[in-house]
Structures are given as C-alpha cells and as structure tokens.
C-alpha positions as CSV (number, residue, x, y, z in Angstrom):
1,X,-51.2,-9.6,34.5
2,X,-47.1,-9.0,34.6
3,X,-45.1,-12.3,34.1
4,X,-41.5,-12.1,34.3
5,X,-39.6,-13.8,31.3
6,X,-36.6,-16.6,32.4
7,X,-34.6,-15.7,29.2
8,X,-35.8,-12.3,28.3
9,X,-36.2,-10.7,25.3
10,X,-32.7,-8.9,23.8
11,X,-32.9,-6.0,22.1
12,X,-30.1,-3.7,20.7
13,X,-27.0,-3.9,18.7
14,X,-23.7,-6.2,19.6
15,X,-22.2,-3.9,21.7
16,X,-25.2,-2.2,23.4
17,X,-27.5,-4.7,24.7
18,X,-30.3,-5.1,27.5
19,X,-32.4,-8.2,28.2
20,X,-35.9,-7.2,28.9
21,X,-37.5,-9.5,31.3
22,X,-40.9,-8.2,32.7
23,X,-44.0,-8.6,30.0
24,X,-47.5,-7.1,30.8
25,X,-50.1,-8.9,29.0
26,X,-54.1,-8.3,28.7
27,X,-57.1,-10.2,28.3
28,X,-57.8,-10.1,24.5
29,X,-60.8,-8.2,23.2
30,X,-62.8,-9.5,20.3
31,X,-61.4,-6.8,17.9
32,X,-58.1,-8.6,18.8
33,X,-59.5,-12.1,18.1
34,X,-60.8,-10.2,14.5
35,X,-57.5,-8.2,13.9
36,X,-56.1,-11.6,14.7
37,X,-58.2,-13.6,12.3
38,X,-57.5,-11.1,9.7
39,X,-53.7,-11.4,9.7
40,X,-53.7,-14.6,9.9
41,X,-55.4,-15.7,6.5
42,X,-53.7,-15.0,3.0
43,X,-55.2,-15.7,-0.8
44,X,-53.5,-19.0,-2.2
45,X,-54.1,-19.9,-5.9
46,X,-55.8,-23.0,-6.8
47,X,-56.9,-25.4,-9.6
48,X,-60.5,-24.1,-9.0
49,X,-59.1,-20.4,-8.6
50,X,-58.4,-18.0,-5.5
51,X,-58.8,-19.2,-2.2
52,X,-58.6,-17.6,1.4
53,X,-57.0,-19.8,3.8
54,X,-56.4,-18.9,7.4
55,X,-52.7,-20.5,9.1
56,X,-54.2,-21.5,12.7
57,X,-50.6,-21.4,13.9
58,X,-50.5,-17.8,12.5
59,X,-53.5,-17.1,14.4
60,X,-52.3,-18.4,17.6
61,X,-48.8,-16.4,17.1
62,X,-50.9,-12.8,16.0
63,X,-53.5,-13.0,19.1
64,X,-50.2,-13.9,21.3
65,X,-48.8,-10.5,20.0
66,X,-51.9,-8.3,20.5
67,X,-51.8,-9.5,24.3
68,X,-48.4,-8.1,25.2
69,X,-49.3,-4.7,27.3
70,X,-45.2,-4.0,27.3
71,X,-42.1,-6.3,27.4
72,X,-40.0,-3.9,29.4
73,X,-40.1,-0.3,28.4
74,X,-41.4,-1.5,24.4
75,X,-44.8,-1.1,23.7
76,X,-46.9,-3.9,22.6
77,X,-48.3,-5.3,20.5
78,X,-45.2,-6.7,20.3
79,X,-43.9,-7.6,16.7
80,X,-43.9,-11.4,15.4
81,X,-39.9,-10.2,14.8
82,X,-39.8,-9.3,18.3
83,X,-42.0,-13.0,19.4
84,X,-39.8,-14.3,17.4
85,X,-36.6,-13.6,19.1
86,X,-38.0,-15.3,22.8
87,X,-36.2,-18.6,23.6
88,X,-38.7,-21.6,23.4
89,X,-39.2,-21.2,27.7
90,X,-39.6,-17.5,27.0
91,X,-42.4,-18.1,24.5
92,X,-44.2,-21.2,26.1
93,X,-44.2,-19.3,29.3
94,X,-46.3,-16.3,27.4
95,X,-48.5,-18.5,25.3
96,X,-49.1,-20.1,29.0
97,X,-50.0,-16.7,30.9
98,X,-51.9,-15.6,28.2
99,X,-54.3,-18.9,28.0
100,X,-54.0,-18.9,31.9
101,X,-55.4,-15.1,31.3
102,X,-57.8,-15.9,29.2
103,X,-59.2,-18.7,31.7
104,X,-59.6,-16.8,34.6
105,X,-61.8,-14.4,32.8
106,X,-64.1,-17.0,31.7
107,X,-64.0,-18.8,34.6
108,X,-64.8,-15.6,36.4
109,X,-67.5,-15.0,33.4
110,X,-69.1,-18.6,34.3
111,X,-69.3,-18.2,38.1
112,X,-71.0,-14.7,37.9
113,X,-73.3,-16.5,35.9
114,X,-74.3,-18.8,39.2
115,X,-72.7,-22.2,37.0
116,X,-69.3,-24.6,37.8
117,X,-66.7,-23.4,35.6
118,X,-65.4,-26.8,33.0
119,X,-61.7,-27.7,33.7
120,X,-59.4,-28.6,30.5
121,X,-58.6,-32.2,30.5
122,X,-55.4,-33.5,32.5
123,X,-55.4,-30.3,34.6
C-alpha cells in the first residue's frame, strides 16, 4: 500500500537536506508480530527478583517499523530514530494506513471465509 506523508520525513545534514514523502508499507507477518514482541519487552528488577515486562506502546511503535516497505529511496524497516523524527500528522497518518492495512486483510480473510466481517466501534 503507498501513502504519501503531509510532512515527510527529513533526512540529511543542515545544509543538504530532502524531505521524503512517499512511504510503502506491508501487511505484517507473524514473524513481525514475534520480532515485534521480542523488542518490545526488557528484564526489570524486582522485590521478588527479575521480571520480563513487555512496553505495549513499544510494541505498537516496533510492529509500526517492520511495516514500512521504503520511505522514499530508505529501506525499511525503518528505524524507531527515523519514526521518531515524523511530525505527529506524519506518524498518525502511518499508524492509520498500517491498521487500515491490516483491516482489509482480515476483512478480506473473513469474507473468503463466507462470514460478515465485524466493524470497530464508531466507524
């Protein structure tokens, strides 16, 4: 799916620019959603000893990475530097166009199937 950016993504030094607007992002595979998972979760000390805890926000912002086919001529996965750097349109636009993404392939999934595909709530 290509989406273009409103704000774009700047790369380069001061004096040497460019504004990359056009993303390609992909469906996410399930050795995404694991990769994801993975990267997400970090050993925190307690009083009861180690524990692994996983940051949902960090999970959202990892699979969000692993769907960007390209922003311009870069190569994704795209860095959480790079996500980092998108204005707040730029990046709600993405994490948009990816769910969007994500619900067309199951709704596509669900009618193959021979069933009515489930809207979210308020859409």
């Amino acid at each position: 799916m290509n989406i273009t950016l409103i704000d774009g993504l700047v790369v380069g030094k001061e004096d040497n620019q460019v504004t990359h607007k056009d993303v390609v992002i992909r469906e996410l595979t399930a050795g995404d959603m694991m990769s994801a998972q993975t990267a997400s979760e970090r050993v925190v000390e307690t009083r009861q000893g180690a524990k692994l805890v996983s940051s949902p926000s960090q999970m959202t912002y990892e699979m969000m990475r692993r769907a960007v086919v390209s922003i311009g001529p870069l190569q994704g996965p795209v860095s959480l530097a790079e996500l980092g750097k998108l204005s707040q349109r730029d990046f709600g636009l993405l994490n948009d166009s990816i769910m969007e993404l994500q619900d067309l392939r199951l709704s596509e999934e669900v009618e193959s199937q021979g069933r009515e595909p489930a809207t979210r709530s308020g859409d």
